[in-house]
C-alpha positions in Angstrom: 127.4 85.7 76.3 128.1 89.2 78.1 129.7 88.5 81.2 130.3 91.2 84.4 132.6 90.9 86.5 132.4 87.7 88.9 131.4 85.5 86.0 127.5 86.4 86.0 125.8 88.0 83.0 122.4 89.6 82.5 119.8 87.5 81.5 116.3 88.7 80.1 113.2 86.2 81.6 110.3 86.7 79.4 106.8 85.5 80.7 102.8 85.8 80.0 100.9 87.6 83.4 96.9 87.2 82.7 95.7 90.8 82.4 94.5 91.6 86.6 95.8 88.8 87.5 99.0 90.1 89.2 100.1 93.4 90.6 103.9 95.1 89.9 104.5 94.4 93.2 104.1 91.0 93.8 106.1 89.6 90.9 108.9 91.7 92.4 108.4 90.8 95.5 108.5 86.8 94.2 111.6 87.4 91.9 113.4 89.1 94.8 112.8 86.2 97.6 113.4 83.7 95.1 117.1 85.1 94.0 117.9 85.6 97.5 117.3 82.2 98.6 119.7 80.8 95.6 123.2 82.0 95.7 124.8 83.2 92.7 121.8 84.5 90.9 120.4 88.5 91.8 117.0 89.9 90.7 117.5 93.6 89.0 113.9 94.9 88.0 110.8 94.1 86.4 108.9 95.4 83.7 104.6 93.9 83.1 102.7 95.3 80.0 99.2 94.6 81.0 98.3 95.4 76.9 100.2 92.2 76.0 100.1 90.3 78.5 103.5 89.9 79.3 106.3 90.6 81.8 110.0 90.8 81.4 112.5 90.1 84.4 116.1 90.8 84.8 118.5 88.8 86.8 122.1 88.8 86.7 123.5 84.9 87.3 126.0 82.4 86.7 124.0 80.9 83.4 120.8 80.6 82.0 119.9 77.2 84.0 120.5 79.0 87.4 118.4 82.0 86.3 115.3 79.5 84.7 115.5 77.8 87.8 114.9 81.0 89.7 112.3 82.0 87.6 110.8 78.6 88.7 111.1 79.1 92.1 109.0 82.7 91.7 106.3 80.7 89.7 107.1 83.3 86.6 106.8 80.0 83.6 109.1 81.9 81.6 108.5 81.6 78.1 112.4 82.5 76.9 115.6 83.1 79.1 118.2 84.9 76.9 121.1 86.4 77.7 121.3 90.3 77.6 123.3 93.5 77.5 121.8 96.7 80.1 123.1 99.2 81.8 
């Protein structure tokens, strides 16, 4: 697993977002205030493609658990949390 320095890597939260059914901003807004509430894990960006349905998240954390679990917290459902390499 790619790790930065600290011990957290970058992990990739892919989930399915019902076309209209949520805006950009709010699933940002819900990843942000759920990684600041859990220490250890920080919210990067988000990308929705409203074609497919989908949305991917990325977090930087400790481990895959601690980034799932944050994905719970923001209600995302996340179909796969996989570790990641970005820039």
């Amino acid at each position: 697993m790619p790790v930065h320095g600290g011990g957290t890597a970058t992990y990739l939260v892919e989930g399915y977002e019902r076309r209209g059914t949520t805006a950009l901003d709010d699933l940002e807004a819900r990843c942000r205030a759920a990684a600041d509430g859990f220490d250890g894990v920080r919210y990067v960006r988000s990308i929705l493609v409203p074609e497919d349905e989908t949305c991917f998240h990325l977090f930087e954390g400790p481990s895959e658990e601690a980034v799932r679990e944050v994905g719970a917290l923001a209600g995302l459902a996340p179909l796969r949390v996989v570790a990641c390499l970005s820039h």
